[in-house]
N, C-alpha and C positions, 0 to 999 in steps of 0.2 A: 024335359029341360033341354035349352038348347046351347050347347055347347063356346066359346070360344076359345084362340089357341090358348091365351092365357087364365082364363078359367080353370080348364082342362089340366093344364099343369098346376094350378095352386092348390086344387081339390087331390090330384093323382100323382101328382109329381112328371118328370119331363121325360117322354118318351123321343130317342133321339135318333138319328139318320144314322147313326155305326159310322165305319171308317173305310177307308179305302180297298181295306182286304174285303170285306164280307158286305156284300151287295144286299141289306136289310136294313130294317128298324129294328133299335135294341131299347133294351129298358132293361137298366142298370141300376141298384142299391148299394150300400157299404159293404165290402167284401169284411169290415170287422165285425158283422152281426151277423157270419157263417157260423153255422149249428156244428155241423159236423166237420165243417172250412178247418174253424177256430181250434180245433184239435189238431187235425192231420198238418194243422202249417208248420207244428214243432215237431212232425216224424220227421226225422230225414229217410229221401225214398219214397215218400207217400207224393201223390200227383198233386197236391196243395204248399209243399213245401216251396214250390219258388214259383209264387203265387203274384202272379204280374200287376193284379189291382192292387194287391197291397200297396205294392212298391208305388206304384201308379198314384196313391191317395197318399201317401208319404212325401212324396215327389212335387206334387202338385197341389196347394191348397186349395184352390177352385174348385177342383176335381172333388176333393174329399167335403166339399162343403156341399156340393150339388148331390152327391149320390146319398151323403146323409142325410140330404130333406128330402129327396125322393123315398129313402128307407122311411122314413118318419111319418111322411106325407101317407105311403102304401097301407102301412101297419093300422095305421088311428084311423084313416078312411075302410079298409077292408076291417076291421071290429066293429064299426057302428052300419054301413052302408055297401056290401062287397056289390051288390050292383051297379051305385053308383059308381063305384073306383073302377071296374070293370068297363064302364058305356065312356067314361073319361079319356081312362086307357084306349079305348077303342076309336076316339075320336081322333086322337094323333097316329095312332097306326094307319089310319084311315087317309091320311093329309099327306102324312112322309114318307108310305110307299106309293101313294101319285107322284109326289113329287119326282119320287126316284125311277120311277116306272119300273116296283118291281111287285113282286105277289108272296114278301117272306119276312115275318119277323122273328128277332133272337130276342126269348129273355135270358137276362142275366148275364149278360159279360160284364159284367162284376156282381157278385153277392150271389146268393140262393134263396130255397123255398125259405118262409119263416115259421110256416103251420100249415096245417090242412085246409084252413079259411082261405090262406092265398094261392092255393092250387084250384079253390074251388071258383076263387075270382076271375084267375088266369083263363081257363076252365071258358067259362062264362064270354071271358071277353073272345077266345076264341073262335065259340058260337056266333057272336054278334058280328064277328067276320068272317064266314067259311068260305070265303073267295079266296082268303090270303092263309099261305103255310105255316105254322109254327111252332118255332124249335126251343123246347127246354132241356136245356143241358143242368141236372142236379146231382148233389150226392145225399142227398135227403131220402135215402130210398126208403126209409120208415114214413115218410110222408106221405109218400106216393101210394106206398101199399094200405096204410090207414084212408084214402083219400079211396080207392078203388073199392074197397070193403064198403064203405058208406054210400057211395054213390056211384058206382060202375065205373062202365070204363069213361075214358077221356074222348072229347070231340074228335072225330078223322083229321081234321084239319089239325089237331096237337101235337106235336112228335116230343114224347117224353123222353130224354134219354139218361138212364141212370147210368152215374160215371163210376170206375172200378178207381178203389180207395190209396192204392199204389199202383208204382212205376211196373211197368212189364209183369203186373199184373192177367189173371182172365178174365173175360165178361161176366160180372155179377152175376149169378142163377135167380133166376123168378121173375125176369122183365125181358119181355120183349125186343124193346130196342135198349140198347147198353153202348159205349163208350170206356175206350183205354186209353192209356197211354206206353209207348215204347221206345226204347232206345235203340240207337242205332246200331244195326245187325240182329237185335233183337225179332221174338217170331211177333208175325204182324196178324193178331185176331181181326179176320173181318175183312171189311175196304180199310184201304188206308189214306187218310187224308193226304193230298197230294199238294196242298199249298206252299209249301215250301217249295215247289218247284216249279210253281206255275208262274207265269208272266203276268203281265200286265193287259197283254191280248189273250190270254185265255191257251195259248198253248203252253204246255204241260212239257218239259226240259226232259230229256233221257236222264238215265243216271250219268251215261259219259259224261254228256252237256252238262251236267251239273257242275259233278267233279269238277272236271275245265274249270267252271266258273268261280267255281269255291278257292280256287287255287289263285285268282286274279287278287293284284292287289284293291285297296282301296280306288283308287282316281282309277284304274284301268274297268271295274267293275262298275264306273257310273258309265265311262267314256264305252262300255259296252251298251246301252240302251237297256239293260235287260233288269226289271224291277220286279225282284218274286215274292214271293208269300202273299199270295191272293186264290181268291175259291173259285176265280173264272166263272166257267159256265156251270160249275158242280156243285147241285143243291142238295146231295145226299146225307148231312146232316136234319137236313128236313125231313126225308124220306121215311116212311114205314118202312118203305119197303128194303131197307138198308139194317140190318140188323144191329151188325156194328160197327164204329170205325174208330180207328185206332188213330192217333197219331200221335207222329214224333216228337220226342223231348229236345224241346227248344229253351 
């Protein structure tokens, strides 16, 4: 079959360009149909607790209408057809990192796995692009580990990262590549994502520079030119070869 863009999205839902921090294509569902999300959002202290989508689909009715039909759309297509939703998916990954001219997609800046089916789809769509890197950030790690029991491991090209369930928490045991998060002063397992202090050119602010900066007021801090929380030129979320990375609670 051959594809258009909006085909593609009414069979798979809308796979989208990301935002100004994170130089990829994402694909996003309802952060209210977290398996394991929908628990940790009422620990206080757990890394779900102040859980940005949420707010973001509260915030925003558009939002929360668009990532529920893609949730909808994912689910009922990956039950009957995990290939098709897979070659769908694949065909906008394919369109909106040319566009962007980049070689990385995020799933899930919002929502999570839903089953083994949609790790097997992702999986899949993967394969059908081993040109381009891609990053799953979950806390599904029952998923992952039912998922690798049945069918090995994951494509090169997939970087699973299972996230640790609370704050200044350790790296989960039994996955390779894993994900924290920590507070400030807190010990940092691993690399630590550095967004927070990166610019908008890609250079990476000292701690002094920060500080300084953190200390400016509002209108002084535009009137300084200097726009942070972006990943620059650091793709080590994607990386294998990056164990883990931590970053701070924002």
């Amino acid at each position: 079959m051959t594809f258009t863009l909006k085909s593609s999205q009414d069979e798979a839902g809308k796979v989208s360009k990301g935002n100004t921090k994170m130089p990829s294509s994402t694909f996003a569902i309802s952060a209210k149909h977290c398996k394991v999300g929908s628990k940790l959002v009422n620990i206080k202290g757990s890394t779900c607790s102040r859980c940005y989508a949420l707010k973001l689909q509260n915030l925003r009715p558009s939002v929360n209408t668009g990532w529920t039909n893609n949730y909808l759309k994912a689910i009922n297509l990956i039950d009957t057809n995990p290939t098709q939703w897979a070659k769908a998916c694949a065909f906008q990954i394919e369109r909106i990192t040319k566009k962007l001219d980049v070689l990385n997609h995020r799933w899930f800046d919002s929502g999570d796995l839903q089953s083994v089916e949609m790790l097997f789809a992702i999986n899949l769509c993967a394969k059908l692009t081993p040109h381009i890197e891609h990053w799953l950030p979950t806390r599904e790690a029952k998923f992952v580990q039912d998922y690798r029991k049945l069918y090995g491991n994951e494509a090169p090209n997939l970087c699973i990262r299972v996230s640790a369930t609370m704050i200044d928490d350790k790296p989960i045991v039994g996955h390779v590549q894993t994900s924290t998060v920590h507070r400030k002063g807190s010990t940092v397992h691993g690399k630590e994502c550095l967004a927070y202090r990166t610019n908008t050119d890609s250079r990476v602010l000292t701690v002094p520079e920060y500080n300084v900066f953190k200390a400016l007021g509002k209108a002084e801090k535009v009137a300084s030119g200097i726009d942070l929380g972006h990943c620059g030129a650091c793709r080590s979320c994607w990386s294998k070869e990056v164990a883990n990375i931590s970053y701070l609670l924002h």
